[in-house]
C-alpha positions in Angstrom: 0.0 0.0 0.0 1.6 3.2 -0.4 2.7 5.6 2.0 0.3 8.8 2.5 2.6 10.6 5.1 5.6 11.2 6.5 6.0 12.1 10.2 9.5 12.9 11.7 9.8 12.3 15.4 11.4 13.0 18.3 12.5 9.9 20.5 13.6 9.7 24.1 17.4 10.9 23.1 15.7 13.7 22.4 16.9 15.4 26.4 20.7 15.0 24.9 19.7 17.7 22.5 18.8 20.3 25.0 18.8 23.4 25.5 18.1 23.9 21.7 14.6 21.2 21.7 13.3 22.8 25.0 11.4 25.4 22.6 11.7 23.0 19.6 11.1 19.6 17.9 14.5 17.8 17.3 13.1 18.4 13.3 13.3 22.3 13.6 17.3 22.8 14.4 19.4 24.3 11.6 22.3 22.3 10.8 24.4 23.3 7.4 22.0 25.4 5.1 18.8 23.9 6.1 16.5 22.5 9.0 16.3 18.9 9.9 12.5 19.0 8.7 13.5 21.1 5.3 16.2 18.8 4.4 13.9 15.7 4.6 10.7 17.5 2.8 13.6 18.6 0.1 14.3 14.9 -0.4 11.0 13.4 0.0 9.4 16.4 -2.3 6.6 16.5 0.4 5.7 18.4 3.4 6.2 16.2 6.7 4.2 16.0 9.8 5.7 16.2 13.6 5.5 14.2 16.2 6.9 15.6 19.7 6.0 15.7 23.4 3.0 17.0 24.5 3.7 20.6 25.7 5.5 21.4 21.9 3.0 19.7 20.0 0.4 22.5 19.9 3.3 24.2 18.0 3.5 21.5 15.4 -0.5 20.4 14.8 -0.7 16.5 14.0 -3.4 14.3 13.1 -2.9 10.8 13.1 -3.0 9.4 9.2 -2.9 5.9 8.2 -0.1 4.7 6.0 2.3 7.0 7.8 6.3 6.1 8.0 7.1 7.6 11.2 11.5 8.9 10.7 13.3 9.6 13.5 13.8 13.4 13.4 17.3 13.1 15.0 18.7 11.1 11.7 19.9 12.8 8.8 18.5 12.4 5.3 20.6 10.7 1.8 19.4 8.9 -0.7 20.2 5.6 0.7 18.5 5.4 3.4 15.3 7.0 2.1 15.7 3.8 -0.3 15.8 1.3 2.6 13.2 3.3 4.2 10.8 3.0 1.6 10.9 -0.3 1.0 9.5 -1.6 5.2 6.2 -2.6 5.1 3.5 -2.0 7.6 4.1 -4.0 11.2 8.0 -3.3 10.3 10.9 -1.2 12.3 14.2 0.0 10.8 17.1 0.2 13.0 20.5 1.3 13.0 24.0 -1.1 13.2 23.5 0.6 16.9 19.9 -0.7 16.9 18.6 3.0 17.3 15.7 3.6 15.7 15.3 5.0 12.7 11.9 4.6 11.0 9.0 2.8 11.9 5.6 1.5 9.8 2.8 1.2 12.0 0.0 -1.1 11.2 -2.2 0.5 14.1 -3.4 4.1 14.8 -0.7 6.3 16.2 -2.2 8.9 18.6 0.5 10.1 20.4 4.4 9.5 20.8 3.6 6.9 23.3 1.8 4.9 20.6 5.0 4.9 18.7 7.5 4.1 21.2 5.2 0.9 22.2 5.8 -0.3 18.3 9.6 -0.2 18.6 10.0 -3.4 20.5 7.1 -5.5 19.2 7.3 -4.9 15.7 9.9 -7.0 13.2 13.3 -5.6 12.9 15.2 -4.5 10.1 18.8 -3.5 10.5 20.6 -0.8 8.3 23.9 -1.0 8.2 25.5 1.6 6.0 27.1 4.5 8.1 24.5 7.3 8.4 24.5 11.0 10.3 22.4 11.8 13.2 22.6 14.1 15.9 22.9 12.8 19.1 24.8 16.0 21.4 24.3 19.9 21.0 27.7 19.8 20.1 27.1 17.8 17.2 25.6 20.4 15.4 28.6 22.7 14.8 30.9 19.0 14.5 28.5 18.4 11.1 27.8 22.0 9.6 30.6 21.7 7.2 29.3 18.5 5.9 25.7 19.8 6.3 26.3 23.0 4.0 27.8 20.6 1.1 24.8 18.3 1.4 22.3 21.2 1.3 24.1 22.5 -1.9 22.6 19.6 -3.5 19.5 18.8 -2.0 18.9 22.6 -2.8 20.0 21.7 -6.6 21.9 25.1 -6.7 24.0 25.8 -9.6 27.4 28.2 -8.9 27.0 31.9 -10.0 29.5 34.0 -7.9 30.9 36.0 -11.0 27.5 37.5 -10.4 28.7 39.4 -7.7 29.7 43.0 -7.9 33.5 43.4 -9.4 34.9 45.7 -6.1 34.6 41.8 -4.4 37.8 39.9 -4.5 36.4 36.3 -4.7 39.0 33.3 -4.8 37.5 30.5 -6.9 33.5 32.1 -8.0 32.5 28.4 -8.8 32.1 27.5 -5.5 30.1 30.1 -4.7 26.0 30.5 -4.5 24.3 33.7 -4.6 20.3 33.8 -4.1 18.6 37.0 -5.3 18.8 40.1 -3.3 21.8 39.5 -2.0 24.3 42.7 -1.5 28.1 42.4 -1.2 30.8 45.3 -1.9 33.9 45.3 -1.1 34.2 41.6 0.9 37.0 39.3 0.5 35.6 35.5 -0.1 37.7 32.7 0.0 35.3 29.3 -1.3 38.7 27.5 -2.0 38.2 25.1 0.5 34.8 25.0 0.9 31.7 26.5 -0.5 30.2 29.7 0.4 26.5 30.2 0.3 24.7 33.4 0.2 20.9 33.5 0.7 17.6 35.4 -0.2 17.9 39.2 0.5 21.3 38.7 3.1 24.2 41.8 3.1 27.9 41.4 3.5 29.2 44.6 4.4 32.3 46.2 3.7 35.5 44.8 4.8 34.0 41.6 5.8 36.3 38.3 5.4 35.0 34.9 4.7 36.1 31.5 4.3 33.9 28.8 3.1 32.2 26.1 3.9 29.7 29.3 5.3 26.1 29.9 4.5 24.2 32.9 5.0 20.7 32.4 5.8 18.0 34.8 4.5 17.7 38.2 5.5 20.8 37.6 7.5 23.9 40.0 7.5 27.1 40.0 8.3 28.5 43.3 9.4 31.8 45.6 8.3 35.0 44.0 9.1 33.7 41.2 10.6 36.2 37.7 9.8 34.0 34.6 9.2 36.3 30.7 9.1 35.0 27.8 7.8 32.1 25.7 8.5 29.8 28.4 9.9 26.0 28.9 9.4 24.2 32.1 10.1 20.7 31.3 10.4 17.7 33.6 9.2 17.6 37.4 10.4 20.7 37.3 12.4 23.6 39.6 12.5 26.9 38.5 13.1 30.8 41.1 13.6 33.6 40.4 15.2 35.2 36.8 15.0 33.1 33.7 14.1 34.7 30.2 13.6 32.4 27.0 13.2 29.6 28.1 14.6 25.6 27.4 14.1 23.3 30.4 14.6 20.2 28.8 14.4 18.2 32.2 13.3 16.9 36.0 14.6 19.4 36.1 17.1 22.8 38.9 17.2 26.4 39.0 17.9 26.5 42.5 16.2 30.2 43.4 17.8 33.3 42.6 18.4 33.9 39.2 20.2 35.1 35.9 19.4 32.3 33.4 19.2 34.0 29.3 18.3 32.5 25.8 18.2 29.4 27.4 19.2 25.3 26.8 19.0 23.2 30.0 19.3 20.0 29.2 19.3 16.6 31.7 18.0 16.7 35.4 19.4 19.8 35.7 21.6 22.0 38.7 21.9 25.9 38.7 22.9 26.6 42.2 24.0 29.7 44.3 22.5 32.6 42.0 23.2 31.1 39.0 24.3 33.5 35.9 24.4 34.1 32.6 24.4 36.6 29.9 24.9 36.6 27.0 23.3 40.0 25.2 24.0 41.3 24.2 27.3 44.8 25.6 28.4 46.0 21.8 28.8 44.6 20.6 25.2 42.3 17.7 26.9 38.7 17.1 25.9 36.3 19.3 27.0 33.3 18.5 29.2 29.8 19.9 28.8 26.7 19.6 31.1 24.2 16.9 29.8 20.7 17.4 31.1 19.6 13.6 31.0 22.8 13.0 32.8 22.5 16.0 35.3 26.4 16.2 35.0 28.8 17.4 33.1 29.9 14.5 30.5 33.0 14.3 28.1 32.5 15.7 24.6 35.4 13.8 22.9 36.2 17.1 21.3 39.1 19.3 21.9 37.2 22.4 20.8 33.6 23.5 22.1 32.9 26.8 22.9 29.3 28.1 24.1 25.6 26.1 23.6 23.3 28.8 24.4 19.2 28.4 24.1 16.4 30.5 22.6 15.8 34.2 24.1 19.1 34.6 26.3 21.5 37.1 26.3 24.8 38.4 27.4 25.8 41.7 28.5 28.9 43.8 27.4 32.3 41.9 27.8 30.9 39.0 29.1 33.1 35.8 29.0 32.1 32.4 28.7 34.6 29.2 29.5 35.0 26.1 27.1 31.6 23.6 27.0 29.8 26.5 28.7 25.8 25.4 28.6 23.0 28.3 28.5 19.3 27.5 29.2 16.9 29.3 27.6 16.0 33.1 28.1 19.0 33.5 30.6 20.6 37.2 31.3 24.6 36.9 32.0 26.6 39.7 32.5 29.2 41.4 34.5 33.2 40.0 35.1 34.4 36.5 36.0 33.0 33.7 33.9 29.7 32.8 34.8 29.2 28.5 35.7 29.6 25.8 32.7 26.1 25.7 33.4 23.5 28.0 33.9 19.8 26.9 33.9 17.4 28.4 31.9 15.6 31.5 33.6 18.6 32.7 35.3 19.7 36.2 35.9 23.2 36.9 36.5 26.8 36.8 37.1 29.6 34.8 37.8 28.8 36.0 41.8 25.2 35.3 41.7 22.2 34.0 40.1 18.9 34.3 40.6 16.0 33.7 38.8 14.6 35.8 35.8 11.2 37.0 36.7 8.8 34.6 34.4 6.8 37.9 33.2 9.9 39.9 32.8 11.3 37.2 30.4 8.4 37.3 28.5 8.1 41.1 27.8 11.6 41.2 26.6 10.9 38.4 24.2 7.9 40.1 22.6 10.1 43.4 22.5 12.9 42.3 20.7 10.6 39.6 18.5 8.6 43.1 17.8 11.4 44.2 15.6 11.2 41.3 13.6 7.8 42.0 13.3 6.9 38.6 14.5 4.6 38.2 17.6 5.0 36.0 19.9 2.1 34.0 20.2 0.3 31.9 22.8 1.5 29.2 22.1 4.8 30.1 22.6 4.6 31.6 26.1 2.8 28.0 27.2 6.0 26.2 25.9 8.2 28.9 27.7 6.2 28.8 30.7 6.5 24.8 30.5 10.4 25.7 30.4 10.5 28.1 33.0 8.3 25.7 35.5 10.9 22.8 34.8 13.7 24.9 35.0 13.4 24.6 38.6 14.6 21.2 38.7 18.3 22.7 37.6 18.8 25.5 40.7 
């Protein structure tokens, strides 16, 4: 019978991922050009459904649909595997060499994500054993942009045109670079020698401004005068980004508008680093840096030598504010003053490295609606249940 829907979910791994899926569906973070969800409805050539936990799903309406294959939001999509996928039959479960879960076809109603996590054990397995790319840490997202940004190259089925760009550019090798329309760039330097550099819908590269690829540009996005960009960074949609960037994911509508270094970082939807804000991302003695883990409620090992800051939806950072390596951020958090702050601070906090309290819940939300005001987007109902659903288990952390 053939399949009528796709639905990407989020399974129980899905707590690794915070602080970026407290606000979100594992489906919805930005890796390389693209979302999760957009890179699978690129290669399927069809909208998908969600399926998350209860308090995010009003954000993300479902309706339960027979002939549904169920993908496991976390994994991402090539051609191969979308083959294997296609080919289970109802009643049938595909899993990893790892035996993770990645798709399932239910031959019963799925209601809720309970429904589906009931199917995983009882239903017949098939094992896929070609290596494949999911998420499993925050920190994973800035280990894969580089890949990601190649992948969505393709998936987007771009075609080079950087000679477009105006002649006052000095580009090093124009056929590895992508231009949407409305883009405007005078006077940049762009290196896509080792990478390629993507530019998107209606973004600005202001004078002065250096940039190696891989990189992508997200809509609307800009990077400001002077600013020096290295490889295998993303700059999600209506952000804007100075100073130093290196390998870094800004997931969208958030600022680091000054100087500051920002490395092996996450930023997720409308943050703000104030002038100078900075972060380290290698330890003095070279070892692996450690990172909080919420499931874990400890800091765990990263197995990287470089990770720099993880920071959630709607936080910010004062002027000169300094963050250590593997530093974790909640969401809508307030840091400022001197001294670095703790590896962790738990969503809702207001603070320094002396003292933390928490962020008054009405507070929080009248600076979101101010600075998603200038965006001219509103933030909705829906949203303040999730944040208040954040800000209530938040408490658990302090």
């Amino acid at each position: 019978m053939a399949v009528n829907k796709y639905i990407l979910f989020d399974d129980e791994a899905r707590d690794y991922l915070l602080p970026f899926t407290f606000t979100r569906c594992v489906a919805d973070i930005r890796i390389g050009i693209l979302t999760i969800r957009e890179k699978w409805e690129k290669i399927l050539q069809q909208d998908c459904g969600i399926l998350t936990p209860s308090y995010l799903q009003p954000k993300y309406p479902y309706s339960s649909q027979p002939d549904s294959i169920f993908i496991n939001a976390s994994v991402l999509p090539d051609n191969a595997l979308l083959n294997e996928i296609q080919t289970l039959n109802a009643g049938q479960v595909l899993v990893g060499k790892n035996q993770k879960t990645i798709a399932v076809y239910p031959d019963t109603e799925i209601k809720n994500a309970s429904d589906l996590y009931s199917c995983f054990d009882s239903y017949e397995r098939k094992v896929y054993r070609t290596d494949l790319t999911n998420i499993k840490y925050p920190w994973d997202i800035f280990t894969f942009n580089g890949q990601e940004i190649r992948v969505d190259i393709q998936l987007m089925k771009l075609e080079p045109n950087g000679h477009i760009l105006a002649k006052d550019n000095r580009v090093k090798n124009p056929e590895n670079i992508y231009v949407e329309e409305g883009v405007t760039a005078f006077w940049t330097l762009l290196n896509a020698e080792n990478g390629p550099i993507y530019l998107g819908k209606d973004s600005t590269v202001m004078e002065n401004a250096l940039i190696r690829g891989s990189f992508a540009l997200c809509e609307h996005a800009t990077v400001k005068a002077s600013a020096k960009i290295y490889e295998d960074t993303t700059i999600g949609p209506h952000s804007k980004v100075g100073g130093e960037v290196e390998n870094s994911v800004i997931l969208g509508y958030s600022n680091k508008g000054h100087d500051g270094y920002l490395g092996n970082s996450v930023l997720g939807e409308w943050c703000n680093l104030g002038a100078d804000t900075n972060n380290s991302n290698l330890k003095n003695n070279y070892s692996f840096v450690r990172a909080w883990s919420y499931p874990d409620k400890k800091s765990i090992d990263t197995n990287l030598q470089f990770c720099g800051l993880l920071m959630g939806d709607h936080s910010k950072s004062g002027i000169n504010t300094m963050f250590n390596t593997g530093t974790v951020v909640g969401v809508s958090s307030n840091i400022y003053g001197g001294g670095f702050p703790k590896k962790f601070v738990p969503s809702f906090s207001w603070g320094s490295s002396e003292k933390m309290d928490t962020y008054d819940f009405d507070k929080a939300l009248d600076t979101a609606r101010k600075m998603m005001a200038r965006r001219h987007i509103e933030l909705t109902e829906v949203d303040e249940n999730i944040l208040r659903t954040v800000f209530e288990r938040s408490a658990n952390y302090k």
